[in-house]
N, CA, C and O of each residue as an XYZ file, in Angstrom:
604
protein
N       1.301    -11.516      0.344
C       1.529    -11.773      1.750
C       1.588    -10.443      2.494
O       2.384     -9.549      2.204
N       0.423    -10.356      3.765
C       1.179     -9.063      4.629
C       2.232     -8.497      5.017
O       3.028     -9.171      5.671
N       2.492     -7.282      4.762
C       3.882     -7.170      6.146
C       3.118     -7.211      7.485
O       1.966     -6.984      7.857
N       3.896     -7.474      7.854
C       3.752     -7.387      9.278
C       4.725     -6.148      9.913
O       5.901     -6.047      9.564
N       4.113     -5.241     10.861
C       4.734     -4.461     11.559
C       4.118     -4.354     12.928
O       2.925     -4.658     12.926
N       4.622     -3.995     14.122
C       3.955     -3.604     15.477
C       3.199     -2.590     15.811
O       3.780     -1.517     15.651
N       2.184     -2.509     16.193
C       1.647     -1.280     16.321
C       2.727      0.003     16.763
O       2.753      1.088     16.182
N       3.599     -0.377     17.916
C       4.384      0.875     18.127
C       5.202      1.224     17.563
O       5.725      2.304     17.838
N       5.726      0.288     16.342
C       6.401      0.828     15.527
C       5.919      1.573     14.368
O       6.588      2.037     13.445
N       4.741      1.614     14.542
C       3.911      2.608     13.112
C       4.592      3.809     12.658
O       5.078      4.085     11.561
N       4.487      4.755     14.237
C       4.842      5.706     13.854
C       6.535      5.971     13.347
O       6.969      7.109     13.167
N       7.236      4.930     13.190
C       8.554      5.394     12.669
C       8.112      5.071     11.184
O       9.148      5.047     10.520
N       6.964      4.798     10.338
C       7.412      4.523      9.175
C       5.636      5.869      8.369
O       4.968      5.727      7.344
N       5.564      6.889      9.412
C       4.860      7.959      8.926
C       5.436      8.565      7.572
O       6.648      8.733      7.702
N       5.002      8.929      6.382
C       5.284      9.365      4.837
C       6.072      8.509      4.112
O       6.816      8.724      3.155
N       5.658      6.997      5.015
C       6.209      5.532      3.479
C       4.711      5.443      3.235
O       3.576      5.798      3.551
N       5.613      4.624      2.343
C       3.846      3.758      1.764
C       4.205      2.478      2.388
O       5.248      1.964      1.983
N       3.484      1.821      3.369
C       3.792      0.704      3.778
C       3.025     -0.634      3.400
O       3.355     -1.670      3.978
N       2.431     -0.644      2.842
C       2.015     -1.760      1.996
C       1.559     -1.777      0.661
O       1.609     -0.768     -0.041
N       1.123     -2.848      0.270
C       0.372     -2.749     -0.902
C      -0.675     -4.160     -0.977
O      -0.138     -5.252     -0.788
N      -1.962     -4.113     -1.217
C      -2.468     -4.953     -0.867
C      -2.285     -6.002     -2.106
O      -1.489     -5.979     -3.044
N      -3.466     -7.068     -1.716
C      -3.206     -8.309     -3.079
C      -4.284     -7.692     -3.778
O      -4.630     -6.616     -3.291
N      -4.841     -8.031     -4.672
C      -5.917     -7.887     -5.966
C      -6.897     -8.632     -5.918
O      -6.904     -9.863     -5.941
N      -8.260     -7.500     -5.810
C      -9.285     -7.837     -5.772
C     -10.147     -7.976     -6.868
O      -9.796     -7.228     -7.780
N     -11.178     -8.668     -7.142
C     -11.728     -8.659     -8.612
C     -13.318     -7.655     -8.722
O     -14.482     -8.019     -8.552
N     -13.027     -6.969     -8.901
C     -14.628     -6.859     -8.631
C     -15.487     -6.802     -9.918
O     -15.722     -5.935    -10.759
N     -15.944     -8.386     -9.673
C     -17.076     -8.366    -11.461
C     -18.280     -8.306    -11.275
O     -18.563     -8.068    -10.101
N     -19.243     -8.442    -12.044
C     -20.273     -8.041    -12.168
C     -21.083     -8.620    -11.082
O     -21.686     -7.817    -10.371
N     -21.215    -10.056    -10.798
C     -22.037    -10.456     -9.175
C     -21.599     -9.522     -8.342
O     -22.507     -8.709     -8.164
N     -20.508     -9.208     -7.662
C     -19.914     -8.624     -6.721
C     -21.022     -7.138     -7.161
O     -21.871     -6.815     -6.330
N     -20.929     -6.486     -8.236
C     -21.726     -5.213     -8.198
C     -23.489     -5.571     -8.181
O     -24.288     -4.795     -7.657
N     -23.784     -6.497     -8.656
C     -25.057     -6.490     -8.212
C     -25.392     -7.264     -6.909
O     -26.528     -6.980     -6.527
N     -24.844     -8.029     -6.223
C     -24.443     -7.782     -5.325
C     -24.838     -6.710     -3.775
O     -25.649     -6.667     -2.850
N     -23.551     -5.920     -4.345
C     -23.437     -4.685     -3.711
C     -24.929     -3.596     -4.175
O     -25.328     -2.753     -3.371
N     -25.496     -3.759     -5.316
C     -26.649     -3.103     -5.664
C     -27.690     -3.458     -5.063
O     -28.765     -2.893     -5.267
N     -27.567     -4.324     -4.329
C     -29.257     -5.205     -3.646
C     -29.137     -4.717     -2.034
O     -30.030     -4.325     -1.282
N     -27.502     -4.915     -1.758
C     -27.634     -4.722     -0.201
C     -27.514     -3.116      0.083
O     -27.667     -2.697      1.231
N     -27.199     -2.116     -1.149
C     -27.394     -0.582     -0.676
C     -28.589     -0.151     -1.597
O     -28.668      1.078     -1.595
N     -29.427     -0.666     -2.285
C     -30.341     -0.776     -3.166
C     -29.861      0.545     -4.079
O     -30.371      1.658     -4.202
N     -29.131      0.180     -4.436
C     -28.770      1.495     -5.681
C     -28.435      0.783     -6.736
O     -27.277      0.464     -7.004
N     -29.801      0.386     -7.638
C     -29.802     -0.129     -8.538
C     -29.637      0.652    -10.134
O     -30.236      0.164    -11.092
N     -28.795      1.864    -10.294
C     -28.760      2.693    -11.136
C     -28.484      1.729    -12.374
O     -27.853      0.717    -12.070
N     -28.850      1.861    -13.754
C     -28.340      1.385    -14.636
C     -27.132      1.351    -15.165
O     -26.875      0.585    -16.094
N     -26.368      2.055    -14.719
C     -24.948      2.044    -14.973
C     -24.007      1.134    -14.170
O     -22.779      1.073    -14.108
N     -24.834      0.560    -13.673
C     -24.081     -0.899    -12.613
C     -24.128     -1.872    -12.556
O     -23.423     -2.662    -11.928
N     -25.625     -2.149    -13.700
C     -26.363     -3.266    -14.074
C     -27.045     -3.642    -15.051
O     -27.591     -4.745    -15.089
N     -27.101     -2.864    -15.882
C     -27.764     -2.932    -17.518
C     -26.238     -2.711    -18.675
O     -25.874     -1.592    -19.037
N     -25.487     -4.086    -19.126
C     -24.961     -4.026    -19.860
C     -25.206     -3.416    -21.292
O     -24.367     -2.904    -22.034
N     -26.449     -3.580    -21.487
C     -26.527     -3.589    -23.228
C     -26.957     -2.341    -22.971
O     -26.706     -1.750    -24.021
N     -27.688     -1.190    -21.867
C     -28.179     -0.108    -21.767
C     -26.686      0.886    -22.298
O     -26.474      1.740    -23.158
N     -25.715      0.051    -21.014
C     -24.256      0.680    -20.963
C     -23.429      1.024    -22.305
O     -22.728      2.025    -22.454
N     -23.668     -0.102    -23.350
C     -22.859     -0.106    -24.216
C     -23.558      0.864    -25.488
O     -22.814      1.422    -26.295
N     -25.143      1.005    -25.574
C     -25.423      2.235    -26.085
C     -25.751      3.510    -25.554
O     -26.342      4.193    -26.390
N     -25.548      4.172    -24.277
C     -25.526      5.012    -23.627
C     -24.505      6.148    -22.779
O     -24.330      7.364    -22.700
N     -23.866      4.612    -22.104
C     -22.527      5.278    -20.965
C     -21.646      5.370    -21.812
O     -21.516      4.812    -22.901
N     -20.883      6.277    -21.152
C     -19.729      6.843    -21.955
C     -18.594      5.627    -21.323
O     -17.505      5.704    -21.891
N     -18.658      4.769    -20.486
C     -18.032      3.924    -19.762
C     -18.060      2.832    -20.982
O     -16.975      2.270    -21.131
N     -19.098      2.427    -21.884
C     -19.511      1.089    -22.391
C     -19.219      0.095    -22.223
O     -18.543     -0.634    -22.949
N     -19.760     -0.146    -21.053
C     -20.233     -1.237    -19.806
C     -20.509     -0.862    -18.641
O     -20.150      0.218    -18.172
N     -21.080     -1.593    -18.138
C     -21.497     -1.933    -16.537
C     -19.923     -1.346    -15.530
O     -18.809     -1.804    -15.782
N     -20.112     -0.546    -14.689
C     -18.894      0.029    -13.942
C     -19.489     -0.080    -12.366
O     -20.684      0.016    -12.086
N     -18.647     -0.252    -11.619
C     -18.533     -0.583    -10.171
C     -19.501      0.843     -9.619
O     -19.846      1.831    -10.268
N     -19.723      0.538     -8.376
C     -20.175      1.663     -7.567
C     -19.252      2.011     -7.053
O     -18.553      1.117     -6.576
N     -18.780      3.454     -6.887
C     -17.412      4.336     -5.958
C     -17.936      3.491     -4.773
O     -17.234      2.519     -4.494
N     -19.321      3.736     -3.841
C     -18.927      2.990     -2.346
C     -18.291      1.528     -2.681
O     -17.485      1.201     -1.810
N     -18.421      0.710     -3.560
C     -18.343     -0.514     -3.485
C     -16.773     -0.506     -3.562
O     -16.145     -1.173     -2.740
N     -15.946      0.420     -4.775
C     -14.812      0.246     -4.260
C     -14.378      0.641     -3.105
O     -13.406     -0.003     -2.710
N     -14.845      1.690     -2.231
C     -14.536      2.245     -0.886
C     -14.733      1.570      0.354
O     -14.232      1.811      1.452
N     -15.779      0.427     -0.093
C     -16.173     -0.664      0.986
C     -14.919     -1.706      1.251
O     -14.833     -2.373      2.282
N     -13.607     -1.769     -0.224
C     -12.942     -2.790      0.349
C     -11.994     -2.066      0.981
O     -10.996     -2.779      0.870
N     -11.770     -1.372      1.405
C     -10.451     -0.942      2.281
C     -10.840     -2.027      3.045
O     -10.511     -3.142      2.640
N     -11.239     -1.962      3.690
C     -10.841     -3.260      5.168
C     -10.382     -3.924      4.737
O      -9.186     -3.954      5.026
N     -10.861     -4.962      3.748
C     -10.375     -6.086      3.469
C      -8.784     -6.184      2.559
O      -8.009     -7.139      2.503
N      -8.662     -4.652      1.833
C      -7.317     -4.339      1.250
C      -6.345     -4.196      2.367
O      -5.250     -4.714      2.150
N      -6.497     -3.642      3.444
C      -5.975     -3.434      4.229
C      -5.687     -4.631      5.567
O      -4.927     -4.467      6.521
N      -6.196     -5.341      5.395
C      -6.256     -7.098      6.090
C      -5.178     -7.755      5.409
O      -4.244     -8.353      5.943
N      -5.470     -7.530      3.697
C      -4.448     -8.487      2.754
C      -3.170     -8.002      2.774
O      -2.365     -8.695      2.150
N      -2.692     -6.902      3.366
C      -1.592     -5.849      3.139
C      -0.892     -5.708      4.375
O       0.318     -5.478      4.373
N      -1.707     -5.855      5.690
C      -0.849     -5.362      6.539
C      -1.347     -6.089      8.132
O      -2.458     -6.013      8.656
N      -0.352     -6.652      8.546
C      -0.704     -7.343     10.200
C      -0.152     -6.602     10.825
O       1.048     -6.462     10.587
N      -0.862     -5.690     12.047
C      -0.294     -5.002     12.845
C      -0.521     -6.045     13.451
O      -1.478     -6.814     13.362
N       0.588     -6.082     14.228
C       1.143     -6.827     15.872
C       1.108     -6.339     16.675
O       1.585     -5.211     16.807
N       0.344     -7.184     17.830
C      -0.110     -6.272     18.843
C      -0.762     -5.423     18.850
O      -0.504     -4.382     19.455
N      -1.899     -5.647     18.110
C      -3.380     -4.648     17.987
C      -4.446     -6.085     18.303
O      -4.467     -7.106     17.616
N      -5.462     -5.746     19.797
C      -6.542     -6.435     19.815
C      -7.596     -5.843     19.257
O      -8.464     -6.168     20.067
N      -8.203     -5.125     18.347
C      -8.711     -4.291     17.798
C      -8.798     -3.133     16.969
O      -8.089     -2.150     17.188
N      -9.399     -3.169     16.284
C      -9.073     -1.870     15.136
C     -11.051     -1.746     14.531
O     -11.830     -2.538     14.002
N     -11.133     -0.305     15.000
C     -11.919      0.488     14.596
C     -11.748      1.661     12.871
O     -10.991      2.560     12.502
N     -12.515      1.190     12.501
C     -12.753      2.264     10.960
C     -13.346      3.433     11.724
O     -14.135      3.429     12.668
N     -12.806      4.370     11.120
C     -13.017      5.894     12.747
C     -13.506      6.835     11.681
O     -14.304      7.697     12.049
N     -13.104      6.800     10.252
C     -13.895      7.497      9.120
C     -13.048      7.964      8.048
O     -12.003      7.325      7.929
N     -13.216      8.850      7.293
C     -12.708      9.440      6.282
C     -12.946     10.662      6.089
O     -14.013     11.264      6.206
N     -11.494     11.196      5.657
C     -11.598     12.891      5.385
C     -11.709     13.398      4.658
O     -12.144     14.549      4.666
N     -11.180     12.430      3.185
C     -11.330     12.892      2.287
C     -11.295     11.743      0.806
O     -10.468     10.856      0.595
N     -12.251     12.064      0.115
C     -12.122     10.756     -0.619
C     -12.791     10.879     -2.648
O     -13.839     11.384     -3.051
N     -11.930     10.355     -3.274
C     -12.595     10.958     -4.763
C     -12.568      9.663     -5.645
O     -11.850      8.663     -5.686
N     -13.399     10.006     -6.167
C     -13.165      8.577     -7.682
C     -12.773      9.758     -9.249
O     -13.368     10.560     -9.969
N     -11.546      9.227     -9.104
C     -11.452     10.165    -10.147
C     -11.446      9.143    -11.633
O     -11.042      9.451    -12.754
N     -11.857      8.259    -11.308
C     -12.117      7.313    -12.547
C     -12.915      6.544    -12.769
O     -12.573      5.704    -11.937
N     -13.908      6.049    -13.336
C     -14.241      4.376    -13.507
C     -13.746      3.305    -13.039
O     -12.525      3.197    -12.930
N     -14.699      2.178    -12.624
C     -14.270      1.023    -12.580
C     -14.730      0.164    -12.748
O     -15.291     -0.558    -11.922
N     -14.543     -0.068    -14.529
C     -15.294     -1.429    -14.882
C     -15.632     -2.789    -14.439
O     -14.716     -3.589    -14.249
N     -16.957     -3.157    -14.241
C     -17.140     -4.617    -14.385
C     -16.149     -5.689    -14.639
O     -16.289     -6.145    -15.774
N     -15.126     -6.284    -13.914
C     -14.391     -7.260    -14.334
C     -13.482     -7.258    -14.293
O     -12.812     -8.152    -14.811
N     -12.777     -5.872    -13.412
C     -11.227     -5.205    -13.199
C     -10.785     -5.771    -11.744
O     -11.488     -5.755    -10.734
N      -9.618     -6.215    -11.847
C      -8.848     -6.043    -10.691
C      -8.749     -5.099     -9.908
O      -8.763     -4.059    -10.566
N      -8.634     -4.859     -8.600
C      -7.993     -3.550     -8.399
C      -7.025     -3.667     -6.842
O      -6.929     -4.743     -6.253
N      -6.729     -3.097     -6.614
C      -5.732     -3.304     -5.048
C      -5.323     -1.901     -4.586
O      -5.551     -1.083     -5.478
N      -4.847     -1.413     -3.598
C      -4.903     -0.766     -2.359
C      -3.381     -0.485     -2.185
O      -2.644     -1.465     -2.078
N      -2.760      0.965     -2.140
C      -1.501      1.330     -1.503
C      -1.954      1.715     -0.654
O      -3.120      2.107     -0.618
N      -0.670      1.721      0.871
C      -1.347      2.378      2.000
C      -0.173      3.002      1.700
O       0.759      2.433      1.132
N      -0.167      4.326      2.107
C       1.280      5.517      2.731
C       0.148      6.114      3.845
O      -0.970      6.626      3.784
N       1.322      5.657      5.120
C       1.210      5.990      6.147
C       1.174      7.746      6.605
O       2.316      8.096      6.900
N       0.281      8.757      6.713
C       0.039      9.786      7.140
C       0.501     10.609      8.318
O       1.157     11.635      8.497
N      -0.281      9.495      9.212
C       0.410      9.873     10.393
C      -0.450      9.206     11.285
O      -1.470      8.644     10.886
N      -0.058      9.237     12.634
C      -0.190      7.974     14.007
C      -0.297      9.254     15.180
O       0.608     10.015     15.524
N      -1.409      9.222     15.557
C      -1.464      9.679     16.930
C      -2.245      9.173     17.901
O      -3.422      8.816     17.878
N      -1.225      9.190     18.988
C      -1.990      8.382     20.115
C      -3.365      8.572     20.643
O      -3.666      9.765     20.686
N      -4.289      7.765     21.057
C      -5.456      7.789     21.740
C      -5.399      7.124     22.962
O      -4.365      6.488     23.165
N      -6.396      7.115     23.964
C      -6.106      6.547     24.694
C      -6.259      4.538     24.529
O      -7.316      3.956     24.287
N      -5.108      3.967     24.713
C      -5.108      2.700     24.555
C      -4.859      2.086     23.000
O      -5.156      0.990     22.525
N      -4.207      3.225     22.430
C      -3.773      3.097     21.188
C      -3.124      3.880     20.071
O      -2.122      4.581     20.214
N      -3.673      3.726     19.140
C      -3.206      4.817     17.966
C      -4.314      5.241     17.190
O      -5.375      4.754     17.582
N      -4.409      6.064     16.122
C      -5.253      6.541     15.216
C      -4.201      6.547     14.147
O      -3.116      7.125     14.216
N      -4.689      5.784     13.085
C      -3.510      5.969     12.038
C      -4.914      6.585     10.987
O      -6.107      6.299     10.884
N      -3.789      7.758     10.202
C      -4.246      8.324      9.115
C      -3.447      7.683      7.509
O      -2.245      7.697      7.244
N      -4.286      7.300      6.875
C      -3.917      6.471      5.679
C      -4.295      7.758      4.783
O      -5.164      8.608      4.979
N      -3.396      7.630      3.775
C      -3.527      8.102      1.948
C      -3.663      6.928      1.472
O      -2.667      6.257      1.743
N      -4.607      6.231      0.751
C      -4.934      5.140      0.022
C      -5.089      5.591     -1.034
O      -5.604      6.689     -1.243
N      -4.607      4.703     -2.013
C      -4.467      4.951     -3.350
C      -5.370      3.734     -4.107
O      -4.937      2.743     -3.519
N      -6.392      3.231     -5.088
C      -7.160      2.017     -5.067
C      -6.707      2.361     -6.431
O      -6.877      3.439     -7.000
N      -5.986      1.096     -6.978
C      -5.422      1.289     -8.902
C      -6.492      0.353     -9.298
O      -6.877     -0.486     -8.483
N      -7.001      0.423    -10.473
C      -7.581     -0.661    -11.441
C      -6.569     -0.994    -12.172
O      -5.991     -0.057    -12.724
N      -6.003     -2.495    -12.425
C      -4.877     -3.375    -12.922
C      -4.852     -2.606    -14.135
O      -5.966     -2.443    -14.633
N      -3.915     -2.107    -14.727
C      -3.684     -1.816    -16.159
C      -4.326     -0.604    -16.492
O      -4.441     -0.218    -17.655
N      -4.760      0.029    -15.476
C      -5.229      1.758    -15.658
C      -4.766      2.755    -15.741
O      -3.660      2.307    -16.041
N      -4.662      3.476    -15.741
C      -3.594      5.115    -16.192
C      -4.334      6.271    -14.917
O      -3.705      7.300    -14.666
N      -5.287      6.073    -14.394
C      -5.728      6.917    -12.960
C      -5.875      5.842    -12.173
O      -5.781      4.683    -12.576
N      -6.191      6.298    -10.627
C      -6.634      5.293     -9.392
C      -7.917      5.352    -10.129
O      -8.043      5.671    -11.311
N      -9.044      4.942     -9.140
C     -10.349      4.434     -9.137
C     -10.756      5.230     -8.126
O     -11.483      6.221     -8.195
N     -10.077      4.575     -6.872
C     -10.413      6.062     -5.439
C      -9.439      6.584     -4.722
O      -8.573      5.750     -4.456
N      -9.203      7.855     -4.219
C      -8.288      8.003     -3.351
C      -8.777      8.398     -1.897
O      -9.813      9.055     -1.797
N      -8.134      8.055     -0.868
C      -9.175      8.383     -0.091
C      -7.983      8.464      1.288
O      -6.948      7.798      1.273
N      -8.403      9.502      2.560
C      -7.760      9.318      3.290
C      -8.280      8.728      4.653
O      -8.623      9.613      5.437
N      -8.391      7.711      5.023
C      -8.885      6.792      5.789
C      -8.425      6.664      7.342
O      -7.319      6.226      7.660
N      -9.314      7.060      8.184
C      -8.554      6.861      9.859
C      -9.276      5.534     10.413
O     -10.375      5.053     10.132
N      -8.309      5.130     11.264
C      -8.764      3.696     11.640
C      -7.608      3.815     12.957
O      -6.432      4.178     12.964
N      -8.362      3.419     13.850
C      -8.024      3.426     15.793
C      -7.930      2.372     15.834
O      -8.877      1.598     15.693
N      -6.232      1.899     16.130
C      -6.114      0.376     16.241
C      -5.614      0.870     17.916
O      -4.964      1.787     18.418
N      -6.217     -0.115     18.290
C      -5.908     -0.417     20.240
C      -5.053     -1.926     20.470
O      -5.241     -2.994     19.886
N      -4.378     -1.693     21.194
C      -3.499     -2.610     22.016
C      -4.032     -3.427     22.874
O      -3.316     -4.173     23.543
């Protein structure tokens, strides 16, 4: 379930982590999938039996954009700002896969809040996102994410 918080109250909860999203699956349709609509059909995303005598992964592993594509939707499952008619994805500053992410893994989304500065007719919130694969020992991505939610 989301929290819910107000947009103007964002900025009192700058260096929490204020949510945590629900768990996403991302299996193998979902990556081919995602391989047809950015056509990056590399074998390491889609040739199981290639994977299991080749990649050092042995199997089929997600695309980094594909996990980087769900922030929105991690961030939908995690958090209702109130009193936002809009929210713009404004970009990213910085962002790494410091791991794999197999074919068939869960994964979900911490937000810790960065910081909130006003724009006109709103805010700019800066996210540290953290993306875990269920039962993993590293994230998958970390990434720091700005997104202009307006009033």
């Amino acid at each position: 379930m989301a929290t819910a918080i107000a947009l103007d109250a964002l900025p009192a909860h700058i260096g929490s982590e204020v949510a945590v999203s629900d768990w996403f699956e991302v299996g193998q349709e979902r990556i081919a999938t995602f391989a047809d609509a950015t056509d990056d059909h590399q074998w390491i995303h889609l040739d199981p039996e290639r994977c299991r005598r080749e990649s050092p992964f042995g199997q089929t592993v997600a695309h980094g954009f594909l996990t980087l594509s769900l922030l929105p939707a991690m961030l939908a499952s995690a958090l209702a700002i109130q009193g936002m008619r809009m929210g713009v994805n404004y970009g990213l500053n910085k962002v790494r896969f410091p791991s794999a992410l197999p074919a068939g893994s869960r994964v979900r989304g911490r937000w810790l809040l960065r910081g909130a500065d006003p724009v006109a007719g709103g805010w700019q919130l800066t996210w540290d996102v953290t993306i875990e694969a269920e039962g993993a020992a590293k994230p998958v991505c970390v990434a720091e994410f700005l997104i202009r939610c307006y009033a």
